[in-house]
KOLGU-567296 format. One record per atom (N, C-alpha, C): residue in three letters; x, y, z. Coordinates in pm, whole numbers, padded with zeros to 5 digits, always signed. Each point is the difference from the previous one (the first is absolute). Layout:
# KOLGU-567296
AlaXYZ/...
END
This chain:
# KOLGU-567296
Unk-01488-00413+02141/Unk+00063+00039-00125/Unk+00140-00059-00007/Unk+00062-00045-00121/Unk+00096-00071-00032/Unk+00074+00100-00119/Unk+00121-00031-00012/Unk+00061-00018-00105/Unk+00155-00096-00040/Unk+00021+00014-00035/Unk+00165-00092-00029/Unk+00093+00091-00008/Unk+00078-00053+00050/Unk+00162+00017+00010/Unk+00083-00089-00049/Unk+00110+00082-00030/Unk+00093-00076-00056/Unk+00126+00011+00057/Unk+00122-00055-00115/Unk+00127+00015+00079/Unk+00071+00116-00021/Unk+00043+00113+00133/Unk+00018+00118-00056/Unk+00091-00002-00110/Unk+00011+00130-00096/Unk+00058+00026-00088/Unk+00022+00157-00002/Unk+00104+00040-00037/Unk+00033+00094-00002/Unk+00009+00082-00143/Unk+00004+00149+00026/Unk-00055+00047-00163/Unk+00128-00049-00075/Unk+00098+00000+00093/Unk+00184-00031-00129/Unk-00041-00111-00016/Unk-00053-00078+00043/Unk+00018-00113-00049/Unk-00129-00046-00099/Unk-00097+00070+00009/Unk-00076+00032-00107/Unk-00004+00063-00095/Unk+00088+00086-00015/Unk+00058+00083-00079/Unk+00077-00072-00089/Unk+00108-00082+00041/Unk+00117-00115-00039/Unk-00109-00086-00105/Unk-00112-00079+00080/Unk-00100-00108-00091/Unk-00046+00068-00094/Unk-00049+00133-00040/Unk-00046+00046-00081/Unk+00113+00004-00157/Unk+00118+00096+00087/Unk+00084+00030-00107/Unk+00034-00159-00082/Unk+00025-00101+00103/Unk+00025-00094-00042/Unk-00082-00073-00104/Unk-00150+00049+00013/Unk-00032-00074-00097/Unk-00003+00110-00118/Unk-00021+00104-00004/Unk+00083+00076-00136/Unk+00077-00054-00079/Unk+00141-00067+00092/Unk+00083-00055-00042/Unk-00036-00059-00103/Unk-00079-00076+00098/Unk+00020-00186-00089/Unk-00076+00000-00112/Unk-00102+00104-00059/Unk-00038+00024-00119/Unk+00096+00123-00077/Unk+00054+00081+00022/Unk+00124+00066-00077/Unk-00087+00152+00022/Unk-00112+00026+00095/Unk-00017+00107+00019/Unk+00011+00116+00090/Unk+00139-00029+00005/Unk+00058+00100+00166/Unk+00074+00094-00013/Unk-00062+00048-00153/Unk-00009+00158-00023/Unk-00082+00055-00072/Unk-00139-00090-00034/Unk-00065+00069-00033/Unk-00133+00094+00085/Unk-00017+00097+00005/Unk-00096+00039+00045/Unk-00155-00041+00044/Unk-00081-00012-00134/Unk-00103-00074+00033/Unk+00044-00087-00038/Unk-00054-00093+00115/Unk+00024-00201+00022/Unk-00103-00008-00092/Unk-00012-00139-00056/Unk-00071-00040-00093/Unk-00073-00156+00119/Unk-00091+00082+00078/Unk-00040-00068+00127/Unk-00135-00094-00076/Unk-00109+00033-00105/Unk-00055-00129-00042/Unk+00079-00093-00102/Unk+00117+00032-00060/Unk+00048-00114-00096/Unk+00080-00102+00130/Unk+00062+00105+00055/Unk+00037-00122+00069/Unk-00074-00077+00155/Unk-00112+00019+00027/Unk-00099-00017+00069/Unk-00062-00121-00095/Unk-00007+00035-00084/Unk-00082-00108-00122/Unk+00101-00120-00124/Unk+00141+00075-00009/Unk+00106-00101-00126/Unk+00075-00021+00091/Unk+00075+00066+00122/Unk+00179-00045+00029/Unk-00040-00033+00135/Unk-00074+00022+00076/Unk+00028-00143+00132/Unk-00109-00106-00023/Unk-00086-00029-00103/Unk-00019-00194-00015/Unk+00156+00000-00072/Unk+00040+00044-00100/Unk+00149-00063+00013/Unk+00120-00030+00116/Unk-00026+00048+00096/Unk+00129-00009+00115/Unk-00121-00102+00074/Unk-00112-00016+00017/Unk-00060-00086+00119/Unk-00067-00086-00072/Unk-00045-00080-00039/Unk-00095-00078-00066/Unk-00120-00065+00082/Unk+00016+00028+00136/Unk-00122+00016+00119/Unk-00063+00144-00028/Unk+00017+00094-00048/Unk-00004+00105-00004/Unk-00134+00031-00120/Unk-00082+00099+00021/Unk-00103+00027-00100/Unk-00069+00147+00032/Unk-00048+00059-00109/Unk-00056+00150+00004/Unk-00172-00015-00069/Unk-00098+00035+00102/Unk-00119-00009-00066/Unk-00076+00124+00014/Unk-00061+00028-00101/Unk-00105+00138+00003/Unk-00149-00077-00014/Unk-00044+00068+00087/Unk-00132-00086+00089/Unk-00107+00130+00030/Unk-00147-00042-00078/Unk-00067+00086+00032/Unk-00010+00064+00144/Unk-00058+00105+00009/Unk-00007+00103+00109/Unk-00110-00056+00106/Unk-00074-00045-00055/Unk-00110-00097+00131/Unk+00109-00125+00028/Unk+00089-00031+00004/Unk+00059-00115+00011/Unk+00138+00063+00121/Unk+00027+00112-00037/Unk+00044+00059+00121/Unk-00065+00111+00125/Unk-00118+00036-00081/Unk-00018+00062+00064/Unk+00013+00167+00046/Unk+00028+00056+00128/Unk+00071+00096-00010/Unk+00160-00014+00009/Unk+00045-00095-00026/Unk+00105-00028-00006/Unk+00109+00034-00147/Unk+00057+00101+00040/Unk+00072-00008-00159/Unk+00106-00109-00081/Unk+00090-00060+00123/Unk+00039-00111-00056/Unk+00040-00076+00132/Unk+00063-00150-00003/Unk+00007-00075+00081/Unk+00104-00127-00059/Unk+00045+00007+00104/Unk+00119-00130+00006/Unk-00025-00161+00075/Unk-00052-00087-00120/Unk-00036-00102+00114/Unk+00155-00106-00058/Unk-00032-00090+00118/Unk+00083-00152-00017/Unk-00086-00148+00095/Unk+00024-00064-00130/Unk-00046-00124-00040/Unk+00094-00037+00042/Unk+00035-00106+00064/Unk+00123-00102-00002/Unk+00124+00076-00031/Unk+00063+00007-00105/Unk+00112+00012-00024/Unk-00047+00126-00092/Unk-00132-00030-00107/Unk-00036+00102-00084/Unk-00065+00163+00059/Unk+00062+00081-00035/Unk-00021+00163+00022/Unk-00022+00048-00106/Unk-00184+00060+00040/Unk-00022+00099-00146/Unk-00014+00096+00076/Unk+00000+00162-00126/Unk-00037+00108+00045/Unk-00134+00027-00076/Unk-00075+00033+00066/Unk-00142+00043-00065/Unk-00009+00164+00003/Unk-00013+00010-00120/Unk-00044+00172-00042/Unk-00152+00038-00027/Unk-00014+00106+00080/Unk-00200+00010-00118/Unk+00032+00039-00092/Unk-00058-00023-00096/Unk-00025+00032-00102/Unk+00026+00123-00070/Unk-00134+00080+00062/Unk+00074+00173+00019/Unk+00109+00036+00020/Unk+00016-00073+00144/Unk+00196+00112+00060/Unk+00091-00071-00132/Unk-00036-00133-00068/Unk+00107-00047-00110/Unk-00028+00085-00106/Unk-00075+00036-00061/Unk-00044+00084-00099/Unk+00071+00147+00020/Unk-00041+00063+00102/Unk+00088+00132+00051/Unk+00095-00033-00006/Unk+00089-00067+00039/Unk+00134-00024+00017/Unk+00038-00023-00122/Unk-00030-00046-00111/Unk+00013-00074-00099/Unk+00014+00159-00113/Unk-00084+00108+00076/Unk+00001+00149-00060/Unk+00078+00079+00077/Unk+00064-00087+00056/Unk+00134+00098+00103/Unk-00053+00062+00133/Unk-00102-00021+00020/Unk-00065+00128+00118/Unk+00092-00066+00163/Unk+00063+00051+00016/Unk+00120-00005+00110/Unk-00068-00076+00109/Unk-00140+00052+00056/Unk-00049-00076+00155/Unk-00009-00179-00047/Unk-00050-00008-00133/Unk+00009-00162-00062/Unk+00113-00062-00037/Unk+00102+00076-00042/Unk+00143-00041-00028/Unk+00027-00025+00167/Unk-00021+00080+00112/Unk+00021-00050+00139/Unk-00024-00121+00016/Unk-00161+00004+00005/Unk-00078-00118-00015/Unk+00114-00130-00005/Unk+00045-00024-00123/Unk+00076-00124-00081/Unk+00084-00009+00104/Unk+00121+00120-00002/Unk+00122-00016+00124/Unk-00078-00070+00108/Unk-00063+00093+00047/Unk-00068-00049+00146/Unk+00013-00177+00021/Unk-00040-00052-00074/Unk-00068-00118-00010/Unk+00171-00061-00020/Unk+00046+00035-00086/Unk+00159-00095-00058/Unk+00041-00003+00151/Unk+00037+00109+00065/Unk+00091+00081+00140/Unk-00100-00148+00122/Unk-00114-00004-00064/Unk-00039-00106+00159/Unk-00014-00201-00098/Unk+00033+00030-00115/Unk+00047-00109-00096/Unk+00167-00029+00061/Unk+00086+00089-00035/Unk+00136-00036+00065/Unk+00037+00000+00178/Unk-00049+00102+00040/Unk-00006-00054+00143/Unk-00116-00093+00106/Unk-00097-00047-00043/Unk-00077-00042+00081/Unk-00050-00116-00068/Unk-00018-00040-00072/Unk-00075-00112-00100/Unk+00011-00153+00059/Unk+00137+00024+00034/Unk+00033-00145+00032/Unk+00103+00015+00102/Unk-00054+00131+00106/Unk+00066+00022+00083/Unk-00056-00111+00142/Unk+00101-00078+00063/Unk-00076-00081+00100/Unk-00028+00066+00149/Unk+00049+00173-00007/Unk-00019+00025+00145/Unk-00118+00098-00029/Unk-00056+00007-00108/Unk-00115+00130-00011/Unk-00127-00046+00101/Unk-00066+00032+00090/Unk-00094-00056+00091/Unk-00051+00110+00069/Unk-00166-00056+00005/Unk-00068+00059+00052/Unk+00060+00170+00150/Unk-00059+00071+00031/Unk+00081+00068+00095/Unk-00122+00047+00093/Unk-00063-00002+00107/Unk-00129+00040+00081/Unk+00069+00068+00058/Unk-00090+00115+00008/Unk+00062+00147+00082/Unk+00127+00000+00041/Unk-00006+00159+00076/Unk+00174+00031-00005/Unk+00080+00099-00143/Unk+00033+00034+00078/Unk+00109+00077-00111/Unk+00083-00078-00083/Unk-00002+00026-00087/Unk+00050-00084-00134/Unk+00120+00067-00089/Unk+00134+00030+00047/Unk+00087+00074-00071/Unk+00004+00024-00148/Unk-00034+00106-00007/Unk+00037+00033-00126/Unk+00055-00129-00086/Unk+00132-00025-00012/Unk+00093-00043-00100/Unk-00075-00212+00050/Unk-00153+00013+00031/Unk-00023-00151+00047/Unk-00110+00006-00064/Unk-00040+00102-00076/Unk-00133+00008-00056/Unk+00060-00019-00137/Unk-00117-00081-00055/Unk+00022-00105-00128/Unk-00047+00150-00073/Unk-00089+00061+00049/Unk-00091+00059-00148/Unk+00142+00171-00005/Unk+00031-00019+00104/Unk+00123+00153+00019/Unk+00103-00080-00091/Unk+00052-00069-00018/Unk+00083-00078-00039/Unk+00002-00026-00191/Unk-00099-00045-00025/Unk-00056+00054-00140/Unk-00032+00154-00067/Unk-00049+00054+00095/Unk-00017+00123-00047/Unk+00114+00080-00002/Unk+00105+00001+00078/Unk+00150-00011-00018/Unk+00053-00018-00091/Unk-00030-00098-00004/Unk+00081-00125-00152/Unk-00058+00093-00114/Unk-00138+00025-00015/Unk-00033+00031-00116/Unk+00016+00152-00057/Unk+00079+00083+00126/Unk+00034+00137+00000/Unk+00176-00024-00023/Unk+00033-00084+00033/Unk+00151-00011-00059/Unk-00007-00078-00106/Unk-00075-00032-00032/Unk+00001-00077-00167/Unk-00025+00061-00128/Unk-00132+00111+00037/Unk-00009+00065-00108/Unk+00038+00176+00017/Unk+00086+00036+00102/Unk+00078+00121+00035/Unk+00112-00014+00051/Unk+00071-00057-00069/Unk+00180-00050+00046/Unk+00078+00117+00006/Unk+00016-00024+00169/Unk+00119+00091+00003/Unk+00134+00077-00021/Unk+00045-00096-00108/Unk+00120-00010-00049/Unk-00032+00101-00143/Unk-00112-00015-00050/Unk-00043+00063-00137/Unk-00104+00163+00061/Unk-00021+00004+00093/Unk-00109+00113+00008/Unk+00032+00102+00103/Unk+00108-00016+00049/Unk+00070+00116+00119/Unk+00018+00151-00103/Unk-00049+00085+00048/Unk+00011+00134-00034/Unk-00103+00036-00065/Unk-00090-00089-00077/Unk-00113+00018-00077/Unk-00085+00069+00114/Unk-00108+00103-00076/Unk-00076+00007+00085/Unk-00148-00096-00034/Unk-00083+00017+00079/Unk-00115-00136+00026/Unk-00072-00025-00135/Unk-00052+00124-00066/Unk-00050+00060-00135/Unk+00043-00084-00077/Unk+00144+00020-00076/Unk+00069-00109-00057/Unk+00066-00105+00027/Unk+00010-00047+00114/Unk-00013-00174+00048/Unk-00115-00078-00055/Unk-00122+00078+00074/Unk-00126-00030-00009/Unk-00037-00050-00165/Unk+00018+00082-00029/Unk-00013+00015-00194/Unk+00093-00139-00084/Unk+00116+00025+00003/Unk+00119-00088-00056/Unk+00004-00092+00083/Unk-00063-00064+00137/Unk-00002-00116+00069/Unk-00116-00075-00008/Unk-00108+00050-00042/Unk-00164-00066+00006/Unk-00010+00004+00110/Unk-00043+00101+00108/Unk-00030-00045+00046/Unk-00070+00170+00035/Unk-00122-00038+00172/Unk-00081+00120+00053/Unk+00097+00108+00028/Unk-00004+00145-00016/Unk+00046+00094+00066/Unk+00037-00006+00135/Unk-00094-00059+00090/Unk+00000-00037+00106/Unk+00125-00122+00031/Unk+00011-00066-00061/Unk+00071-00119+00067/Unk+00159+00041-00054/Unk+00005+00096-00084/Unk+00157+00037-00048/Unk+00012+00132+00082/Unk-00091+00076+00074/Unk+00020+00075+00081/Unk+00068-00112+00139/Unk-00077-00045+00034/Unk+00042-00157+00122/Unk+00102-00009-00010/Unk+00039-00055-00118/Unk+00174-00100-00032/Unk+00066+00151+00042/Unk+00000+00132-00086/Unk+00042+00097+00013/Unk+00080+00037+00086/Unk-00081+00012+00128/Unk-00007+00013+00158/Unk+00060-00043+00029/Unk-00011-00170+00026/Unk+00060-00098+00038/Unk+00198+00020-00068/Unk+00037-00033-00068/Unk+00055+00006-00065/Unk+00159+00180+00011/Unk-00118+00078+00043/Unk+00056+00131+00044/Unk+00042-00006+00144/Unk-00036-00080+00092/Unk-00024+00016+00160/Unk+00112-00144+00042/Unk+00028-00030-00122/Unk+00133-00079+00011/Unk-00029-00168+00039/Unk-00158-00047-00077/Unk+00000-00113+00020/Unk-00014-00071-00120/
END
């Protein structure tokens, strides 16, 4: 059994890439991110290697979405479904999108991401911990959701009960 590793990263500093890209579209105070417009209109504008495809569900599989690279070119492939849900707000598919951007900005055209055969694999070296990270500080920013409780994060963030309970936690326990 295999998986990949990457170059560690730390949540501040995942935390930092997230807010940052808030920034750079003018949304780093709004609550819910607007994670398919700009999944789909505002990064082919910043990358022009860059592309977003919704791809039937036999074409991924059980896979909900996936980050490949071509040469220089990086698409994200969505099914169909999780794009459709997401597209109706349902929070685990709005993940979905992050998920995929979070291993789009760190790993895509990362040159140390490589294979890893057994062994313990630190936390902050795992590509898929690393996205799922990304995609819990992207669409539950800490700067906007401290004191809320999970109920209304969850609600006014798009996203699962569950994963604004997570950030919640996280977030309370001083990380």
């Amino acid at each position: 059994m295999h998986s990949f590793k990457a170059t560690p990263i730390k949540r501040s500093a995942i935390r930092e890439l997230a807010l940052n890209l808030r920034k750079t579209f003018g949304f780093e105070q709004d609550l819910r991110f607007p994670i398919l417009e700009v999944a789909e209109l505002l990064l082919p504008q910043l990358d022009r290697h860059y592309s977003f495809e919704v791809v039937e569900a036999d074409v991924l599989g059980s896979s909900h979405g996936l980050t490949e690279r071509e040469g220089e070119h990086v698409t994200i492939k969505i099914r169909d479904d999780v794009y459709e849900l997401a597209y109706q707000g349902a929070g685990r598919d709005r993940g979905t999108v992050a998920h995929e951007i979070g291993h789009y900005l760190m790993h895509a055209r990362s040159t140390t991401l490589h294979r890893h055969f057994g062994g313990k694999l630190d936390t902050c070296e795992d590509p898929e911990w690393q996205a799922k990270c990304f995609q819990g500080e992207l669409l539950v920013p800490k700067h906007l959701v401290q004191g809320m409780t999970a109920a209304r994060a969850a609600e006014i963030c798009g996203v699962s009960v569950c994963a604004a309970e997570y950030q919640l936690r996280l977030y309370e326990s001083g990380k």
